[in-house]
C-alpha positions as a Markdown table, in Angstrom:
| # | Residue | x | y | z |
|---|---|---|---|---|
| 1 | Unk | -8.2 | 12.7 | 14.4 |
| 2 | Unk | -8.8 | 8.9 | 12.9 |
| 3 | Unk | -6.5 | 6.5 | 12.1 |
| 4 | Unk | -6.7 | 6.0 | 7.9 |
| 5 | Unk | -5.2 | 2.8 | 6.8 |
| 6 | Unk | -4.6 | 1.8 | 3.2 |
| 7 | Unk | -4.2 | -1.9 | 1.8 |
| 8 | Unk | -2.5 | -2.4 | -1.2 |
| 9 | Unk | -2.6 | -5.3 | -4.3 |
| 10 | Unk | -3.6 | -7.2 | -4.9 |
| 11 | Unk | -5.5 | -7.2 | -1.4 |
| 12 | Unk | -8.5 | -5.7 | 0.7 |
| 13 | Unk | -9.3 | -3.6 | 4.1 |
| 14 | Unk | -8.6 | -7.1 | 5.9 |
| 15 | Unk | -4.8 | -6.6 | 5.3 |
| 16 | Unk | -5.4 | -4.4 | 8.7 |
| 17 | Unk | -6.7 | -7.1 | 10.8 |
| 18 | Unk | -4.2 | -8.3 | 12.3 |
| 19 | Unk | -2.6 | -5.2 | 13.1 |
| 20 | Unk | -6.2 | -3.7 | 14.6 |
| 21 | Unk | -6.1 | -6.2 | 16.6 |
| 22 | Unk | -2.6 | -4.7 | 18.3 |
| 23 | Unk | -4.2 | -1.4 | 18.4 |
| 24 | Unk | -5.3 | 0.5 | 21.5 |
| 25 | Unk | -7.7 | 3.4 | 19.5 |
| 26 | Unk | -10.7 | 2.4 | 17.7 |
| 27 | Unk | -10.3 | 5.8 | 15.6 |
| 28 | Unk | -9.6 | 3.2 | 12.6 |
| 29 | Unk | -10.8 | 4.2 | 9.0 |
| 30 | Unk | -10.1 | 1.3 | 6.5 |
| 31 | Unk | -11.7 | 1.6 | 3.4 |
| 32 | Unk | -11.5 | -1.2 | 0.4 |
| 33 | Unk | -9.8 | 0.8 | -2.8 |
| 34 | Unk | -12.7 | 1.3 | -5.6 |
| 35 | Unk | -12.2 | -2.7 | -7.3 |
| 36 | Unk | -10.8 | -4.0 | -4.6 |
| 37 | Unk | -13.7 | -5.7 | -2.4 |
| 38 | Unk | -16.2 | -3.8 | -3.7 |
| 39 | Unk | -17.5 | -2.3 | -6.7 |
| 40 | Unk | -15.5 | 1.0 | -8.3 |
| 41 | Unk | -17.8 | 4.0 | -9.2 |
| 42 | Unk | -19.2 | 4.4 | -12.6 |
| 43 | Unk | -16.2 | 6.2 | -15.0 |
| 44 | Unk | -13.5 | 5.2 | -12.3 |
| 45 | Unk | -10.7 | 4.9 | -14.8 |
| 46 | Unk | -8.6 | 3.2 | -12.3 |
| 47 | Unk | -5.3 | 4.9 | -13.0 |
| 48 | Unk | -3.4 | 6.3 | -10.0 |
| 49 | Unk | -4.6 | 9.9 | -10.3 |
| 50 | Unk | -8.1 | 8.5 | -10.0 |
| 51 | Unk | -6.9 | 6.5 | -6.7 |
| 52 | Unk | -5.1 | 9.5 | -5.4 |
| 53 | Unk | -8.2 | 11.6 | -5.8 |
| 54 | Unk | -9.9 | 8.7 | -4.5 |
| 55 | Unk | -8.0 | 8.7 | -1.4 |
| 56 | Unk | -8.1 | 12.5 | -1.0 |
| 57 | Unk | -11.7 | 12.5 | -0.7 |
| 58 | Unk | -11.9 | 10.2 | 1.6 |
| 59 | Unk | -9.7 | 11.6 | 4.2 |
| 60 | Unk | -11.2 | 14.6 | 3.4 |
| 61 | Unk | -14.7 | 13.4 | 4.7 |
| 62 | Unk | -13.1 | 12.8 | 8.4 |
| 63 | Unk | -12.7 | 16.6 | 8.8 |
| 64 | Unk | -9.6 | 17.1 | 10.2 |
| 65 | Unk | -6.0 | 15.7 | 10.1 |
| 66 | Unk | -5.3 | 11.8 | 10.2 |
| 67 | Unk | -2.8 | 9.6 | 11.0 |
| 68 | Unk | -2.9 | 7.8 | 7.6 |
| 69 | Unk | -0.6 | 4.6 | 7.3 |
| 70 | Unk | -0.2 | 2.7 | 3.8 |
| 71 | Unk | 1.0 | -0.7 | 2.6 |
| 72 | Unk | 2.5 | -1.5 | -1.2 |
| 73 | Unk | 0.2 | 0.6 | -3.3 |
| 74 | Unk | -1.4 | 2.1 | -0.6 |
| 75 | Unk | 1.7 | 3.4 | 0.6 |
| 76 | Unk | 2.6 | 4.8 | -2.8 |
| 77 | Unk | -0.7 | 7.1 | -2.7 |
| 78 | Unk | 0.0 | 7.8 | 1.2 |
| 79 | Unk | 3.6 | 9.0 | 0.1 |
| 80 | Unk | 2.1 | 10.8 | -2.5 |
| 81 | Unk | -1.2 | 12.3 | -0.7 |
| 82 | Unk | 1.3 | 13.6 | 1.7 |
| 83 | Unk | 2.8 | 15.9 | -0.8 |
| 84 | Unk | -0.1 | 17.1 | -2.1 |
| 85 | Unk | -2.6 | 17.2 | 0.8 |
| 86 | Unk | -0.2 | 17.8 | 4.1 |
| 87 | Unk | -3.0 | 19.8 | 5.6 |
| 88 | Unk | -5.1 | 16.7 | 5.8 |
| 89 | Unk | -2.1 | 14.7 | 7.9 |
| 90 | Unk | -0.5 | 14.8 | 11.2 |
| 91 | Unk | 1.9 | 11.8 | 10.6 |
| 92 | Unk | 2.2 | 9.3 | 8.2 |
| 93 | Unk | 3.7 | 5.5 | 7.8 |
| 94 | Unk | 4.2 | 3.6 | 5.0 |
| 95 | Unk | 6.0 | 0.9 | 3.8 |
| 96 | Unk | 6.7 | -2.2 | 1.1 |
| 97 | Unk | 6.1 | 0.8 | -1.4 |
| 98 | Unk | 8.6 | 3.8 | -1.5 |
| 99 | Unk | 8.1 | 6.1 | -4.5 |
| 100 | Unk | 11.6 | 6.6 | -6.0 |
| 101 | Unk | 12.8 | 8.4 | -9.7 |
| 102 | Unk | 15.6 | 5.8 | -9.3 |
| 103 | Unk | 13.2 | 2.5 | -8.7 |
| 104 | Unk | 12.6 | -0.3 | -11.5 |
| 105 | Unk | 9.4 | -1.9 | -11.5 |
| 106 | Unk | 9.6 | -5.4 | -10.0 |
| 107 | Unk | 9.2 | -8.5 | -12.8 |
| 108 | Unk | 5.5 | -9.1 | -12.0 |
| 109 | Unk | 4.5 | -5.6 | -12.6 |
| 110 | Unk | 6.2 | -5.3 | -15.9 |
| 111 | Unk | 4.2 | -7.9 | -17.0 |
| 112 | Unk | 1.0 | -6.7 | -15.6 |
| 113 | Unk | 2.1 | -3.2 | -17.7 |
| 114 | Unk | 2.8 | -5.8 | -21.1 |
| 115 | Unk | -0.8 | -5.7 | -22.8 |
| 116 | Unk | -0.8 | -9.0 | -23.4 |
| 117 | Unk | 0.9 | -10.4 | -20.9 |
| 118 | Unk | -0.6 | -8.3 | -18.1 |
| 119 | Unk | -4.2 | -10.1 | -19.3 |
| 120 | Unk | -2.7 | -13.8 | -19.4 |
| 121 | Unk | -0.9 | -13.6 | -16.1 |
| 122 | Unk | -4.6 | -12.3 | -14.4 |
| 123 | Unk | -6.4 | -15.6 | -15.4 |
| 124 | Unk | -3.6 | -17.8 | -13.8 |
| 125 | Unk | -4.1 | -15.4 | -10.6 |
| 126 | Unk | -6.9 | -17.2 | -9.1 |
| 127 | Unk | -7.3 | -20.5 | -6.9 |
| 128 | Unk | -4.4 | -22.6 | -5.4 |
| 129 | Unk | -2.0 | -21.2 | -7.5 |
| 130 | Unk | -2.6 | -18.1 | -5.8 |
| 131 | Unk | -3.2 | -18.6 | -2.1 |
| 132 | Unk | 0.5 | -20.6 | -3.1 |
| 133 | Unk | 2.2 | -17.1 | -4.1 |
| 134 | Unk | 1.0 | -15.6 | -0.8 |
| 135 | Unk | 2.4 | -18.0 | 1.0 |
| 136 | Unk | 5.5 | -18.2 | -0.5 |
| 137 | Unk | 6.0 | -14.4 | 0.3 |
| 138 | Unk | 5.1 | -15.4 | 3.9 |
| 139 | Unk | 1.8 | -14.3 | 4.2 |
| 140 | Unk | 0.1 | -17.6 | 6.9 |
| 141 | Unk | -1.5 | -20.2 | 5.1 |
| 142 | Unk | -4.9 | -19.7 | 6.6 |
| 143 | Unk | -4.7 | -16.3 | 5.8 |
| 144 | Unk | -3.2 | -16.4 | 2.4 |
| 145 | Unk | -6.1 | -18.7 | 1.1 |
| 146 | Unk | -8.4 | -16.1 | 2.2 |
| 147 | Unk | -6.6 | -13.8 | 0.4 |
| 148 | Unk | -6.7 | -15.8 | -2.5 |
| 149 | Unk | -10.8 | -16.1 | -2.6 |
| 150 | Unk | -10.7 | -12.0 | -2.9 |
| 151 | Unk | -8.8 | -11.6 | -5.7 |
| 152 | Unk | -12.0 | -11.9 | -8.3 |
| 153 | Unk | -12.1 | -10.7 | -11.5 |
| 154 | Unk | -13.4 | -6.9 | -10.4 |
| 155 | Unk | -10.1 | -6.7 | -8.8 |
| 156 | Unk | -8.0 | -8.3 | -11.3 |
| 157 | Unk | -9.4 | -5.5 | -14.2 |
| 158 | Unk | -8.5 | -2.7 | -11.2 |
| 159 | Unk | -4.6 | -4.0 | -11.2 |
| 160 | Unk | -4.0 | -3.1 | -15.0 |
| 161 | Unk | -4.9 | 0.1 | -15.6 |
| 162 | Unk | -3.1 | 1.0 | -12.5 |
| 163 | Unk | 0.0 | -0.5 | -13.0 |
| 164 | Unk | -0.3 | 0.6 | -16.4 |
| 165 | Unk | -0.7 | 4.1 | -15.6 |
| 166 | Unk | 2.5 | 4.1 | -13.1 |
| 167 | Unk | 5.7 | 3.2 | -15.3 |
| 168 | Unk | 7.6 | 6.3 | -14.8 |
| 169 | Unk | 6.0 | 7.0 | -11.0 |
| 170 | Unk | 9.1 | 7.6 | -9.7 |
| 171 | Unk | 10.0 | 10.4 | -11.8 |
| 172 | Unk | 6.1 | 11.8 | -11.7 |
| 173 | Unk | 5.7 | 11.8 | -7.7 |
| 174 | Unk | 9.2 | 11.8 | -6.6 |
| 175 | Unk | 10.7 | 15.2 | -6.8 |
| 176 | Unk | 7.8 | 16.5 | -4.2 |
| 177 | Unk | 8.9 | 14.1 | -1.3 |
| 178 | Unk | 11.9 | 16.4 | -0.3 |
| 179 | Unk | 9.2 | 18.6 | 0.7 |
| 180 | Unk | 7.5 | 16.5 | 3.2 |
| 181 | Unk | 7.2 | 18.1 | 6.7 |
| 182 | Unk | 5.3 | 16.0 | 8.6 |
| 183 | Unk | 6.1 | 13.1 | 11.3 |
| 184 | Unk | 6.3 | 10.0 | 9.4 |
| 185 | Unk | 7.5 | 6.3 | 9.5 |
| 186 | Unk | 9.0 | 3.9 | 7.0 |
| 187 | Unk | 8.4 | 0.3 | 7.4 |
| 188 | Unk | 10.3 | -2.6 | 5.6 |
| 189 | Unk | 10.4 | -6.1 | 5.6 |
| 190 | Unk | 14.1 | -7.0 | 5.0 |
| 191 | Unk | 13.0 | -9.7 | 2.8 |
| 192 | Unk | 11.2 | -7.8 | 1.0 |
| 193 | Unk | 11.4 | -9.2 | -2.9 |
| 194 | Unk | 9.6 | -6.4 | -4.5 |
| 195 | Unk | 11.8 | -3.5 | -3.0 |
| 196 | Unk | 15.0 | -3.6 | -1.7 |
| 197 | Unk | 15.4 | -2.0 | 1.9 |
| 198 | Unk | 17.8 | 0.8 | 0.3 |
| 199 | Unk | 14.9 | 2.1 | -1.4 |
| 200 | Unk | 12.9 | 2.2 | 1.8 |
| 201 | Unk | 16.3 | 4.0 | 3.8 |
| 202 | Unk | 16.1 | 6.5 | 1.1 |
| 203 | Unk | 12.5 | 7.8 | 1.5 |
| 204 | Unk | 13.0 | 7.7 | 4.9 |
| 205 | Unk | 16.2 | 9.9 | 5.0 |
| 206 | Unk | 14.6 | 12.2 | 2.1 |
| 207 | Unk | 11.2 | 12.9 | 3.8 |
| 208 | Unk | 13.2 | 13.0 | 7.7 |
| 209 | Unk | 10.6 | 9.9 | 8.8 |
| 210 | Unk | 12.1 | 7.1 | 11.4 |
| 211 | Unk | 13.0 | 3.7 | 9.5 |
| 212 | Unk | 11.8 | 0.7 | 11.1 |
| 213 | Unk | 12.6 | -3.0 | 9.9 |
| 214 | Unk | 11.2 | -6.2 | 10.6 |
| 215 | Unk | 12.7 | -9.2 | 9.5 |
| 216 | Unk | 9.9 | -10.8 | 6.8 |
| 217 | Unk | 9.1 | -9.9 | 3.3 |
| 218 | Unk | 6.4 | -7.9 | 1.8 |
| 219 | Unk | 3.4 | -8.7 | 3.6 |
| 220 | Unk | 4.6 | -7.2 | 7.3 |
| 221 | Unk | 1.5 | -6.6 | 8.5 |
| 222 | Unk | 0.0 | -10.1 | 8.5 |
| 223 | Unk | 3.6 | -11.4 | 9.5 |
| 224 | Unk | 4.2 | -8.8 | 12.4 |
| 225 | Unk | 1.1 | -7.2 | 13.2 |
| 226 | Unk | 1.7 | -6.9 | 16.8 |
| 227 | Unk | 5.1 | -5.0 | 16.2 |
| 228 | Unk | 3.8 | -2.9 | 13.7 |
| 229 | Unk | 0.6 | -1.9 | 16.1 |
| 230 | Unk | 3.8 | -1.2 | 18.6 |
| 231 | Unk | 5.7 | 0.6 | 16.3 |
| 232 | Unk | 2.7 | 3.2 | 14.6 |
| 233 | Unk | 1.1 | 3.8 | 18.0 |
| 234 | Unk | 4.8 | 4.9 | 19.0 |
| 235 | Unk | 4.9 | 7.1 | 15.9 |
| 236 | Unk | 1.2 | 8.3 | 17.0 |
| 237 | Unk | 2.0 | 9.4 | 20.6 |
């Protein structure tokens, strides 16, 4: 069974790198999300039913069950496509994302669900100004200016609809995690500014998966790739 890793936003398939690096298998699946690196199918609507159906059919393809591992967004569709779809996983891991009924979206978000707002905020997302925000969040310079040069404008009309079609995820998704059977992993930066580690203790003692925390922010893979390879390879064996 492959190894299915899912990136999150605003980011790409490279999110992994690091971390593949660490990595003993080369059973690695890591797909760009339709707008994100590459182009999104004709009458993708973008919305996170469209990127959970995305995501289904992709691991779907592989023909058996995966160890599927997601970061921020990507996590919240793991967490969900393990509720819906636990005949297509063996474990799971996921982190800087945990789907809650009792989570408030973060202050960035909110504005990318403000029409408006949401549209002015994308055109300031581009350049020096944004290789600076990754940075910030602890993401290596050399990294986060390549980063940067991927978030174009296919990506940036991806983001809204998304977030725009998630306000009350929590409540939507949440209630099915209690249900959650298989061998899973929660991983959390304890700096994390977007969700608080509580959240990430809760999914992890709701769904019975280990909690692991590393002592960065949001962007734990590219900050601790070689402990996360240690810690999902533990998970895996």
């Amino acid at each position: 069974m492959p190894a299915f890793l899912v990136h999150g936003v605003p980011d790409t398939h490279h999110l992994w790198d690091g971390v593949r690096q660490h990595l003993t298998r080369t059973d690695i699946i890591a797909p760009d999300m339709p707008g994100f690196g590459r182009d999104a199918p004709a009458g993708f609507g973008s919305t996170k039913e469209d990127y959970l159906d995305w995501l289904i059919a992709e691991v779907a393809q592989s023909g058996e069950p995966v160890d599927i591992v997601g970061h921020d967004w990507g996590a919240l569709l793991v967490e969900r496509f393990v509720c819906v779809r636990p005949d297509l996983v063996r474990t799971w891991a996921a982190g800087a994302g945990a789907i809650d009924e009792g989570y408030e979206w973060h202050t960035v978000a909110k504005v990318w669900q403000t029409p408006g707002q949401g549209e002015q905020m994308m055109q300031a997302m581009t350049g020096d100004a944004m290789a600076r925000a990754y940075i910030n969040e602890g993401v290596p310079e050399e990294l986060a200016r390549q980063f940067s040069e991927r978030v174009d404008e296919r990506m940036k009309a991806a983001i809204l609809p998304l977030y725009r079609s998630a306000t009350n995820v929590g409540k939507e998704w949440g209630p099915a995690l209690d249900g959650v059977k298989a061998p899973g992993l929660v991983i959390c930066g304890e700096k994390d500014d977007y969700m608080s580690t509580d959240f990430h203790r809760r999914m992890a003692a709701r769904t019975g998966a280990d909690l692991v925390t590393v002592p960065g922010g949001h962007w734990w893979p590219v900050e601790f790739p070689k402990e996360v390879a240690e810690a999902l390879e533990g998970l895996w064996g």
